[in-house]
C-alpha positions as a Markdown table, in Angstrom:
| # | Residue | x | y | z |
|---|---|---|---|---|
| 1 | Unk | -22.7 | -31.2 | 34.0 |
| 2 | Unk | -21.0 | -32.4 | 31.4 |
| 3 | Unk | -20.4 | -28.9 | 29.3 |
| 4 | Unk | -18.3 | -28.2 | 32.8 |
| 5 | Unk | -16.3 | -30.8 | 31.6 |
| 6 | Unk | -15.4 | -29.8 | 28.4 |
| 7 | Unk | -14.9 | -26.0 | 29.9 |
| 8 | Unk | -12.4 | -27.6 | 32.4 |
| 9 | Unk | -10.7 | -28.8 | 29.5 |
| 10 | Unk | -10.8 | -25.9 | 27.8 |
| 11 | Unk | -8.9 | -24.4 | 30.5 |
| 12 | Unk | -6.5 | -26.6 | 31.2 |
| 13 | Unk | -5.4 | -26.1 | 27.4 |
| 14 | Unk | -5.5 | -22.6 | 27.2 |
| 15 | Unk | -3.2 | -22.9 | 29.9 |
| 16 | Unk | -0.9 | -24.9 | 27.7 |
| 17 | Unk | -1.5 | -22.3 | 25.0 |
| 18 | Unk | -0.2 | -19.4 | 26.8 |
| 19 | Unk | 2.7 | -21.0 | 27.9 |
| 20 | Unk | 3.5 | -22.4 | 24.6 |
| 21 | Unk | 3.0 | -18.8 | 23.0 |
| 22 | Unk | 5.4 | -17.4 | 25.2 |
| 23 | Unk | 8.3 | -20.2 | 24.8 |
| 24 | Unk | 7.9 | -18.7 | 21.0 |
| 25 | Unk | 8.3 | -14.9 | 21.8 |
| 26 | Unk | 11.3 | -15.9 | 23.8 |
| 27 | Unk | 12.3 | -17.9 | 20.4 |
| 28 | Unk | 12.1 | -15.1 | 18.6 |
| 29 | Unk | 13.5 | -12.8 | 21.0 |
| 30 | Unk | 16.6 | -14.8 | 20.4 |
| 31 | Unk | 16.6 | -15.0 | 16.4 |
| 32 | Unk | 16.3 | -11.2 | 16.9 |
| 33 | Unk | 19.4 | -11.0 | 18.5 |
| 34 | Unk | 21.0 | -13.0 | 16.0 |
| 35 | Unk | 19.3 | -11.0 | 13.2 |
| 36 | Unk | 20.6 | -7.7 | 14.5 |
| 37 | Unk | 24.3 | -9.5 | 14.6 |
| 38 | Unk | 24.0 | -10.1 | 11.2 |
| 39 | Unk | 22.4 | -7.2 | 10.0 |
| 40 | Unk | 19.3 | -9.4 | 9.0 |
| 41 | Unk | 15.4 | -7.2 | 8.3 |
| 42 | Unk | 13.0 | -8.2 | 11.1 |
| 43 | Unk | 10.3 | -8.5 | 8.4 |
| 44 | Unk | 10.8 | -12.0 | 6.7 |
| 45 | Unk | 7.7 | -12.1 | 4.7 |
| 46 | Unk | 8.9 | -15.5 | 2.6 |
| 47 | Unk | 9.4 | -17.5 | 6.3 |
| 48 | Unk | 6.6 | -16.6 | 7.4 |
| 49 | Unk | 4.0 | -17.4 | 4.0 |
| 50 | Unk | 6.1 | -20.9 | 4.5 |
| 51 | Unk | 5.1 | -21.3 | 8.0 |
| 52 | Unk | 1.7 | -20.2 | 7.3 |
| 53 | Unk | 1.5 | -22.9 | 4.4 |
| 54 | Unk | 3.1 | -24.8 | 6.7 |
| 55 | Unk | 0.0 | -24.7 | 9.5 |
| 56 | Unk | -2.7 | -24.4 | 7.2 |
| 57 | Unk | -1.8 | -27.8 | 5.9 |
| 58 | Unk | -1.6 | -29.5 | 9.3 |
| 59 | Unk | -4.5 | -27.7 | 10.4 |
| 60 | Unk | -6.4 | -29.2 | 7.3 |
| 61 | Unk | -5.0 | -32.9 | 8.3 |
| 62 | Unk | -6.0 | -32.1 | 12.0 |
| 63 | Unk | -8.7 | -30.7 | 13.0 |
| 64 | Unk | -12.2 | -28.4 | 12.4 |
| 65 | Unk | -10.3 | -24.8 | 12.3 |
| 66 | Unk | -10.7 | -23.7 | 7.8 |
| 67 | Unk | -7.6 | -22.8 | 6.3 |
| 68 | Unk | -8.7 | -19.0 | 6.3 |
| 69 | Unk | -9.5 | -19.5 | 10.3 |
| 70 | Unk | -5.8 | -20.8 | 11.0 |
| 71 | Unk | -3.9 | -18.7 | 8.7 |
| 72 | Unk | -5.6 | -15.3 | 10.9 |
| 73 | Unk | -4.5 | -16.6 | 13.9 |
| 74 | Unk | -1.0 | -17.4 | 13.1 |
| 75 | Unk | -0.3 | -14.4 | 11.3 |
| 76 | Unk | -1.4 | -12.8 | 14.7 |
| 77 | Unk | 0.9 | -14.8 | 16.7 |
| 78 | Unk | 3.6 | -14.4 | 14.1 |
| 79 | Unk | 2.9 | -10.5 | 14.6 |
| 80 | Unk | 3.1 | -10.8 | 18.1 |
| 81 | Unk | 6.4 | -12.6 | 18.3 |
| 82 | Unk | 7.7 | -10.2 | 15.7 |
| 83 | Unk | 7.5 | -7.3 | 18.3 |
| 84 | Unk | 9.2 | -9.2 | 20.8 |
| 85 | Unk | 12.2 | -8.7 | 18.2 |
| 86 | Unk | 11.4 | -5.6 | 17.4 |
| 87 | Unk | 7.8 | -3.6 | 16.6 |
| 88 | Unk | 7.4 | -2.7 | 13.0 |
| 89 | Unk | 7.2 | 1.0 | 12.3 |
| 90 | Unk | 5.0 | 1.5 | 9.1 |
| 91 | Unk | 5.1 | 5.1 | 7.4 |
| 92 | Unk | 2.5 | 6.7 | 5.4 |
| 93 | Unk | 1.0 | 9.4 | 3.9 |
| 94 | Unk | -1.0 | 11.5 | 7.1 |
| 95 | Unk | -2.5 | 12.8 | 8.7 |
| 96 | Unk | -4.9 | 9.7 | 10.1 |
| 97 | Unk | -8.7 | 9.5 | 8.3 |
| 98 | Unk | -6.7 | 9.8 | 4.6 |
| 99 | Unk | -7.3 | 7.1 | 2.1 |
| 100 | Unk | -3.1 | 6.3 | 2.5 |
| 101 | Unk | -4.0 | 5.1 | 6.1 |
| 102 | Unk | -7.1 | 2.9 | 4.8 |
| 103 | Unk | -4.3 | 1.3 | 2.5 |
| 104 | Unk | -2.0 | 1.2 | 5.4 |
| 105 | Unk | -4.6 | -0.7 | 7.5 |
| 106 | Unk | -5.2 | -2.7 | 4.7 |
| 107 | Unk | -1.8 | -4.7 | 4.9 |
| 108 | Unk | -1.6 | -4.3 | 8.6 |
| 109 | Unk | -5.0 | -6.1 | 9.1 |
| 110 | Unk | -4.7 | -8.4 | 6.2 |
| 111 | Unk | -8.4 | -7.0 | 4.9 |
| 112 | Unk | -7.6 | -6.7 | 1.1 |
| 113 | Unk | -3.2 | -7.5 | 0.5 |
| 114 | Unk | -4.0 | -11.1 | 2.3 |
| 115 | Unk | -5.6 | -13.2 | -1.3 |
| 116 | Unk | -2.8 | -10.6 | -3.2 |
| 117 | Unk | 0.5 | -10.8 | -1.2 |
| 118 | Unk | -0.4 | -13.4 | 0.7 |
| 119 | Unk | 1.7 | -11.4 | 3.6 |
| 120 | Unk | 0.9 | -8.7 | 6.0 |
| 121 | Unk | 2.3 | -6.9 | 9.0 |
| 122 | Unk | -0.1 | -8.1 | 11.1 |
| 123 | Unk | -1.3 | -5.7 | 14.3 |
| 124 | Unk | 1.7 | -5.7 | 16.3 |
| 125 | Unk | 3.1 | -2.2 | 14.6 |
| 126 | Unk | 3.3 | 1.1 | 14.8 |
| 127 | Unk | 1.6 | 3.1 | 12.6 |
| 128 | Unk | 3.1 | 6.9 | 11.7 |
| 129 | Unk | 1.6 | 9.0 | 9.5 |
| 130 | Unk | 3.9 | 11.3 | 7.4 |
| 131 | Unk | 3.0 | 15.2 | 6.1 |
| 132 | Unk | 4.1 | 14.6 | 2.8 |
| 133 | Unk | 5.1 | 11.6 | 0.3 |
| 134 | Unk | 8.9 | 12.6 | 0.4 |
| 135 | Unk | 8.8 | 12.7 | 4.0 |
| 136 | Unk | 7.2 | 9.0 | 4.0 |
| 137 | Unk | 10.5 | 8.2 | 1.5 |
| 138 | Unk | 12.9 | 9.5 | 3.7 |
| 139 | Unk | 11.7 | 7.9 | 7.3 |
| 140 | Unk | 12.3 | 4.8 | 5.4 |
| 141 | Unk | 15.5 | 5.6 | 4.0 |
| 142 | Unk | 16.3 | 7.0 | 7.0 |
| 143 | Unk | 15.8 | 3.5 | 8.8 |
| 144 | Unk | 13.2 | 5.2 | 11.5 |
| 145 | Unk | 10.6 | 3.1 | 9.7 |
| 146 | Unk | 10.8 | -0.2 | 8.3 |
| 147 | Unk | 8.0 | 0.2 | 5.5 |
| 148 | Unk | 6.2 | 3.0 | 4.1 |
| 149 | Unk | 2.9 | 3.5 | 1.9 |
| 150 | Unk | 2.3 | 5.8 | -0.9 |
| 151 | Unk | -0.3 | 6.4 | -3.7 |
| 152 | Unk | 1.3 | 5.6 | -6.4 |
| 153 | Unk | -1.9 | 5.7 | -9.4 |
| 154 | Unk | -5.5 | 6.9 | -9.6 |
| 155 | Unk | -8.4 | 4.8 | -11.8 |
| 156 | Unk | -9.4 | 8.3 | -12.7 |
| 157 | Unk | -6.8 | 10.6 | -12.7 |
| 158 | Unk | -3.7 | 8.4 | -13.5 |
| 159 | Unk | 0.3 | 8.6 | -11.9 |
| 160 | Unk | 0.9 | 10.8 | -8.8 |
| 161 | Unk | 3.3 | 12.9 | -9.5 |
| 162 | Unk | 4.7 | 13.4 | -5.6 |
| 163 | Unk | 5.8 | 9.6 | -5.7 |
| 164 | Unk | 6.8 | 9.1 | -9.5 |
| 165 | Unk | 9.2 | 12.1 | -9.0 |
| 166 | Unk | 10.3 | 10.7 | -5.1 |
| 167 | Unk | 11.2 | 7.0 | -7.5 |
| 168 | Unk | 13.3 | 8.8 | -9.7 |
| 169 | Unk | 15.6 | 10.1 | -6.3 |
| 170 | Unk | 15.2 | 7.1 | -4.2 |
| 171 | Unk | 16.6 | 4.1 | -4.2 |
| 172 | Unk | 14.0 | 2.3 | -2.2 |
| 173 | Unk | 12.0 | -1.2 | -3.2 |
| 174 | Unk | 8.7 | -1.9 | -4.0 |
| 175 | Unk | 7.2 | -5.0 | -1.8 |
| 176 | Unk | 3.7 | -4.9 | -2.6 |
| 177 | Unk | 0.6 | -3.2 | -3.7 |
| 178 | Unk | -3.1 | -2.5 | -2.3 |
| 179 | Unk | -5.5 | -1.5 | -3.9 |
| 180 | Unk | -8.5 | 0.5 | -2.3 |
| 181 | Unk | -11.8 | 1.5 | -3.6 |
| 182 | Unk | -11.8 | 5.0 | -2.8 |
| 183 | Unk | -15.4 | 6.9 | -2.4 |
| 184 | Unk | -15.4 | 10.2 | -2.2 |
| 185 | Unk | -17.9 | 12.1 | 0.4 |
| 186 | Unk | -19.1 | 16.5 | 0.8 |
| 187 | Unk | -19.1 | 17.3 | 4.2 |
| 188 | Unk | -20.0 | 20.0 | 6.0 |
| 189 | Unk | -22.0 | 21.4 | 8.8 |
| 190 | Unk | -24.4 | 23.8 | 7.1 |
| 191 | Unk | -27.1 | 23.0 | 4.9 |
| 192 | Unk | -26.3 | 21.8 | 1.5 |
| 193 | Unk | -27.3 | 24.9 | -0.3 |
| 194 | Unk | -25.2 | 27.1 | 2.0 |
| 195 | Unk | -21.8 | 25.9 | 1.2 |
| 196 | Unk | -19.5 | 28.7 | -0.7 |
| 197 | Unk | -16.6 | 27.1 | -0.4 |
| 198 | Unk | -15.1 | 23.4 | -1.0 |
| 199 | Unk | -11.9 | 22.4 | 0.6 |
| 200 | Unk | -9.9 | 19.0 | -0.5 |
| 201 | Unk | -6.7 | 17.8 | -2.4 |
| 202 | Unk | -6.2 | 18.7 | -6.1 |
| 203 | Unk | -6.3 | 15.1 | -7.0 |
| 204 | Unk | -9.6 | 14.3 | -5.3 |
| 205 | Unk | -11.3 | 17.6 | -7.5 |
| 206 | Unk | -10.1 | 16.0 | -10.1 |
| 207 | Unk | -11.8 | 12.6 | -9.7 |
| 208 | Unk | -15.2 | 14.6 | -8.6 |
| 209 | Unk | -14.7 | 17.3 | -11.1 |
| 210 | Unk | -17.9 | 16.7 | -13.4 |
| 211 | Unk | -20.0 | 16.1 | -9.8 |
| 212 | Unk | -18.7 | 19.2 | -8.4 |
| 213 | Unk | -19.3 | 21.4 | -11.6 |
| 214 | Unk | -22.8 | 20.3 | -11.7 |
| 215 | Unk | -23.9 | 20.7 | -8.4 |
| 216 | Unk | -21.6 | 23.8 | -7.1 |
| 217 | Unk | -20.6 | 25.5 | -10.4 |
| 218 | Unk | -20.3 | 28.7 | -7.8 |
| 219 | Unk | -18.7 | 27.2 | -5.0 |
| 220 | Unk | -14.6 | 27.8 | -4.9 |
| 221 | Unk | -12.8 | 24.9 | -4.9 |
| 222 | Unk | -9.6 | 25.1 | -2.3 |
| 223 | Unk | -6.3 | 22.9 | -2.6 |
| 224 | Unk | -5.3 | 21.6 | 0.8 |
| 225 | Unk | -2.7 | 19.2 | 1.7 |
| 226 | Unk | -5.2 | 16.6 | 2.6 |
| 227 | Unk | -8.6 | 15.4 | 2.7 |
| 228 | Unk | -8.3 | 15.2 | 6.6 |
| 229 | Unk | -7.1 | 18.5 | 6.3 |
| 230 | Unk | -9.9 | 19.5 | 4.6 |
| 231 | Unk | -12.4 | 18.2 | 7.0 |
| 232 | Unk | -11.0 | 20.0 | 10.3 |
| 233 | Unk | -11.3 | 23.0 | 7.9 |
| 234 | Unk | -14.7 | 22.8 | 6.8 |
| 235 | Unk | -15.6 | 22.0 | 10.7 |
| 236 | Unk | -13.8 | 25.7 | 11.5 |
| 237 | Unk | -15.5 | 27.8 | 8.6 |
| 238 | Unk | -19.3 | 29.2 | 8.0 |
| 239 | Unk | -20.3 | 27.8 | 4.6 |
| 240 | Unk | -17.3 | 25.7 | 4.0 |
| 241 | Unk | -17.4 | 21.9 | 2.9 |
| 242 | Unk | -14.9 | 19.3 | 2.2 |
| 243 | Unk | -14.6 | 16.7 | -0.4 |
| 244 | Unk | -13.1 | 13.8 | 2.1 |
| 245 | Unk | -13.8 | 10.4 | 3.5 |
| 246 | Unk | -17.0 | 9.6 | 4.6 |
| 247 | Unk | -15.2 | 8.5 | 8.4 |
| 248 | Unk | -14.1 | 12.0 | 9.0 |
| 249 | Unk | -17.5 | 13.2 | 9.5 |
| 250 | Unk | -17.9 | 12.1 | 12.9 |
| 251 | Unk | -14.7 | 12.8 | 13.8 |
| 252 | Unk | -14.8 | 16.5 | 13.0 |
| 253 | Unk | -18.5 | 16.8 | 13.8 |
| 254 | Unk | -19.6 | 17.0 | 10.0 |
| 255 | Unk | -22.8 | 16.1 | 8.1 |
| 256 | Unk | -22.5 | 13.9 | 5.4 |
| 257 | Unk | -24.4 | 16.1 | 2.3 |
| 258 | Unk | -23.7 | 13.5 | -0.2 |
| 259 | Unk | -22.1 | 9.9 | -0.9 |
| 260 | Unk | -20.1 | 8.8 | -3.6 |
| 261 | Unk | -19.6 | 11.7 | -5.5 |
| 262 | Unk | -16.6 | 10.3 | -7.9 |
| 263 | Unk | -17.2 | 11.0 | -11.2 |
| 264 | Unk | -16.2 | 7.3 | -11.8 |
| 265 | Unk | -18.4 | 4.6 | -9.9 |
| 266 | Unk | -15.2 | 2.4 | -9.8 |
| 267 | Unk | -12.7 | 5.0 | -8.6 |
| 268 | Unk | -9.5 | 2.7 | -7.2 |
| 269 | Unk | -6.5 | 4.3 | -6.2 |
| 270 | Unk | -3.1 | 1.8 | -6.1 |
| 271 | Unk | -0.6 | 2.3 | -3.7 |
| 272 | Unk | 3.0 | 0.9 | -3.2 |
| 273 | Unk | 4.2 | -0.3 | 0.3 |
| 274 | Unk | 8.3 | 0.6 | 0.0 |
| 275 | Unk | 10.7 | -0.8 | 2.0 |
| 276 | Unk | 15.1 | -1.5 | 1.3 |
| 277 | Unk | 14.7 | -5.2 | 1.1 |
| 278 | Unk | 13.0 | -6.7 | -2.6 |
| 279 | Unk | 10.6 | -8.7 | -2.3 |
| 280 | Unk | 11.0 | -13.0 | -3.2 |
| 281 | Unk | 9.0 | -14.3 | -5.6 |
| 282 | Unk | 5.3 | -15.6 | -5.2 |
| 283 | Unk | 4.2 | -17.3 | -8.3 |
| 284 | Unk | 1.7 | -14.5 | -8.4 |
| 285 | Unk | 4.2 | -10.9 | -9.0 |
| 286 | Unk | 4.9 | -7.8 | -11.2 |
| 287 | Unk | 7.5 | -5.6 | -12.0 |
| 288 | Unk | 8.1 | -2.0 | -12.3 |
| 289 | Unk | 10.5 | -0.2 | -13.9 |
| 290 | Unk | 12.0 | 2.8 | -14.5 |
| 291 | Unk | 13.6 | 3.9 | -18.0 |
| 292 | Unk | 15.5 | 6.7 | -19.5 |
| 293 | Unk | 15.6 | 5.9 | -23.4 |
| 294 | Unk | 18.2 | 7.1 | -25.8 |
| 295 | Unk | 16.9 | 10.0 | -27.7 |
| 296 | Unk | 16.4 | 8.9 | -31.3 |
| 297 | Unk | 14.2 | 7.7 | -33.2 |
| 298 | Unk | 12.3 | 4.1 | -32.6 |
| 299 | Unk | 13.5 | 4.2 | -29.4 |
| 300 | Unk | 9.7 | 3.7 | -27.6 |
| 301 | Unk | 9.5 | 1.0 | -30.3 |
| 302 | Unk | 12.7 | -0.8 | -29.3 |
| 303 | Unk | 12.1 | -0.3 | -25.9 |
| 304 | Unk | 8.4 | -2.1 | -26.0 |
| 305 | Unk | 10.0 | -5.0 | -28.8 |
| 306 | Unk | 11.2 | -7.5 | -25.8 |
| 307 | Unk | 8.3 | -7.7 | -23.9 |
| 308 | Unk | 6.1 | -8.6 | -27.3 |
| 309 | Unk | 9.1 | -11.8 | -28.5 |
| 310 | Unk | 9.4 | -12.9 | -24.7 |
| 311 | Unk | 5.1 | -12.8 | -24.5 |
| 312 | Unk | 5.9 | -10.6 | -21.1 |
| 313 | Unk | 1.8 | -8.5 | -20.4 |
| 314 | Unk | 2.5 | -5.3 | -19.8 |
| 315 | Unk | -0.2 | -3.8 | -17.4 |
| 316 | Unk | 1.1 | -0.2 | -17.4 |
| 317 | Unk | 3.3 | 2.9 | -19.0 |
| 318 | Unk | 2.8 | 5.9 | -18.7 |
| 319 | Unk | 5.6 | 9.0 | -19.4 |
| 320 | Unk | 6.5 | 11.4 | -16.8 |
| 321 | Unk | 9.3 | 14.4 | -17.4 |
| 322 | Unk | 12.7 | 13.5 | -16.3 |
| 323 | Unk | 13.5 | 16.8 | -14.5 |
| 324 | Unk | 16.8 | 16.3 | -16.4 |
| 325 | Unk | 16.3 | 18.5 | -19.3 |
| 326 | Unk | 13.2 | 20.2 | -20.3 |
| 327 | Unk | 11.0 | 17.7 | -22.7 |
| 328 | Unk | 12.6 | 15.1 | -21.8 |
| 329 | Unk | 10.7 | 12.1 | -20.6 |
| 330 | Unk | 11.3 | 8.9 | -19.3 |
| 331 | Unk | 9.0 | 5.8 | -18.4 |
| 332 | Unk | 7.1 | 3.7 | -15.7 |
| 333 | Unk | 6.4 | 0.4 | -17.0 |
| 334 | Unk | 5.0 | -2.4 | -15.1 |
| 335 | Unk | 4.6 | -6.0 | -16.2 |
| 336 | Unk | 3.6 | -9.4 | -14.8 |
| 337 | Unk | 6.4 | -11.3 | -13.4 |
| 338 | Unk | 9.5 | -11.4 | -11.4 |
| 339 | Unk | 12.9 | -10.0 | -11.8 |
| 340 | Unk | 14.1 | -13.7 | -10.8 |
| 341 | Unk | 11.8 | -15.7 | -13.0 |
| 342 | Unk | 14.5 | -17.0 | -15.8 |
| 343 | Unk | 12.8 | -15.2 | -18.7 |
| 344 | Unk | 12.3 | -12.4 | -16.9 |
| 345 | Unk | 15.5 | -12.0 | -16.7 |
| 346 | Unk | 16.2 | -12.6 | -20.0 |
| 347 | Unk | 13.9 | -9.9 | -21.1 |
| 348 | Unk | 15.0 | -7.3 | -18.7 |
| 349 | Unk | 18.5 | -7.5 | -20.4 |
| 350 | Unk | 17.5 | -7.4 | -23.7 |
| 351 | Unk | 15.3 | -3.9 | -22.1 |
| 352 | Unk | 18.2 | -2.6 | -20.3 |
| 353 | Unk | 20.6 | -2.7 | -24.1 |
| 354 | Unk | 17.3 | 0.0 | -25.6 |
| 355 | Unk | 17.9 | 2.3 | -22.2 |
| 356 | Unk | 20.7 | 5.1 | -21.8 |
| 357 | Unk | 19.3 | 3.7 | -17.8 |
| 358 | Unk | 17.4 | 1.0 | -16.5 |
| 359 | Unk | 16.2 | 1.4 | -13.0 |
| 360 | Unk | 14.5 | -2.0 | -11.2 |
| 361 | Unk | 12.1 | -0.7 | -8.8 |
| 362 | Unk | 10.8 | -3.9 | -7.6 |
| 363 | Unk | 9.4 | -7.2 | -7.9 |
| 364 | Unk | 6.4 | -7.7 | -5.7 |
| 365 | Unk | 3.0 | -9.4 | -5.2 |
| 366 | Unk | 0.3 | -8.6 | -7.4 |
| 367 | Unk | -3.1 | -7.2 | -5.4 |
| 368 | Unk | -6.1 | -9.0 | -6.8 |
């Protein structure tokens, strides 16, 4: 028959495949070695967007495989040969089920950083979720992982303060940014109007806190350390909910009472993947940054004046206590563009001249 044909084919260069797959891991079992000589990060994101460029356009020129198509394959075999060198250990904020692990996946499987940083970790890693934001921070500094992810800002609530306060300590980058569409679920497994108590994180009341009011205005709302957390409780306790996502139900044995409960139908949280190495430009980046002004005043005003001459967009500020003195504040800004772009550059001197400290903590891709 003459699909047998074609099959036989089909075979015979898979066969090909699988030995040419394998002459690459032991390729990049050997630049590992010369990596770890030199001190050199695993992780190259910039080589590998130029080899991904690189078979997208051949593919294009070649054959029937879309650009999208090739590009998910490679990054896989990229992945794989990376953990030949050495597996990628990727922190974040635990325990698994937690929105911090949906933003985690998220760059591992390419699902929402691949149109924004054009770059991902692919499968090959090791995922390791953290009991705190600090102790996500200090695995990384630590070296026992390579990357680490963290909330960083709510739609709804604004700056968490847990990683804010960990940027003012740490010294680490920021590489890129996911956002996630966060929606928030009650669970439980008694009967809507049983529940007496509600278990989640203060953060997620506070982005359910009109919802919450109007359906349980008797109900006692319970802090826990997470949303997973507050699931396992809620499976434990008579009367007890939790405010959580929706994919912990069945893995605590919960009803789902009610969906979407956010006060705010388009409830995003942003997070920052951290890492020690910055990030090389894109064409497509922001900056954040971190500044202790002089105390006097005009200082906000002189602060803000070379981003307005140099035309720079600002896309965030936001004041947070210094933990220095009390009432004194210093500031997040973020703006489009890279550290390296000439007048970026230019600007951030003529920034860092209005600051008593200027603080770079990263250039990075911008998520769509």
């Amino acid at each position: 028959m003459k699909i047998d044909r074609f099959r036989a084919r089909i075979d015979a260069t898979d066969k090909k495949l699988v030995k040419l797959l394998n002459d690459r891991a032991h390729m990049a079992v050997e630049i590992g070695k010369i990596k770890h000589r030199e001190g050199l990060p695993v992780f190259a994101p910039d080589r590998e967007e130029k080899v991904l460029r690189g078979v997208e356009e051949l593919s294009a020129r070649l054959g029937n495989l879309s650009p999208e198509a090739i590009r998910a394959i490679f990054s896989e075999v990229i992945s794989a040969c990376r953990s030949a060198e050495r597996k990628i250990v990727v922190a974040f904020l635990g325990p698994r089920g937690t929105f911090s692990e949906k933003a985690a996946n998220a760059v591992k499987w390419n699902s929402l950083a691949a149109r924004a940083a054009k770059w991902r970790f692919g499968s090959q890693v090791e995922m390791q979720p953290m009991g705190s934001i600090d102790a996500v921070f200090a695995e990384v500094a630590g070296g026992r992982a390579d990357y680490g992810v963290v909330p960083i800002e709510n739609s709804t609530e604004g700056g968490i303060g847990a990683t804010l306060d960990m940027f003012m300590e740490s010294d680490l980058k920021v590489c890129a940014e996911v956002q996630v569409r966060v929606h928030h679920a009650l669970l439980a497994r008694c009967k809507p109007e049983k529940v007496r108590r509600i278990y989640s994180k203060a953060e997620i009341f506070g982005q359910c806190k009109s919802w919450l009011a109007n359906q349980y205005p008797g109900a006692a709302l319970i802090d826990v350390a997470s949303s997973t957390h507050a699931a396992e409780l809620a499976s434990r306790h008579a009367g007890a909910a939790a405010v959580a996502n929706e994919e912990n139900a069945e893995r605590f044995g919960l009803q789902v009472l009610h969906r979407a409960i956010e006060d705010n139908p388009f409830n995003i949280t942003r997070f920052y993947v951290v890492g020690q190495a910055p990030a090389p430009r894109t064409g497509r980046d922001k900056t954040s940054l971190l500044c202790f002004i002089k105390d006097q005043p005009g200082a906000l005003h002189e602060l803000l004046l070379p981003f307005q001459r140099s035309r720079v967009n600002l896309t965030k500020i936001e004041s947070w206590p210094s933990k220095r003195k009390a009432w004194d504040y210093c500031f997040f800004i973020d703006f489009e563009g890279h550290r390296d772009e000439p007048k970026i550059a230019r600007t951030l001197a003529q920034v860092r001249k209005c600051c008593s400290e200027l603080k770079i903590l990263g250039s990075f891709p911008a998520a769509r």
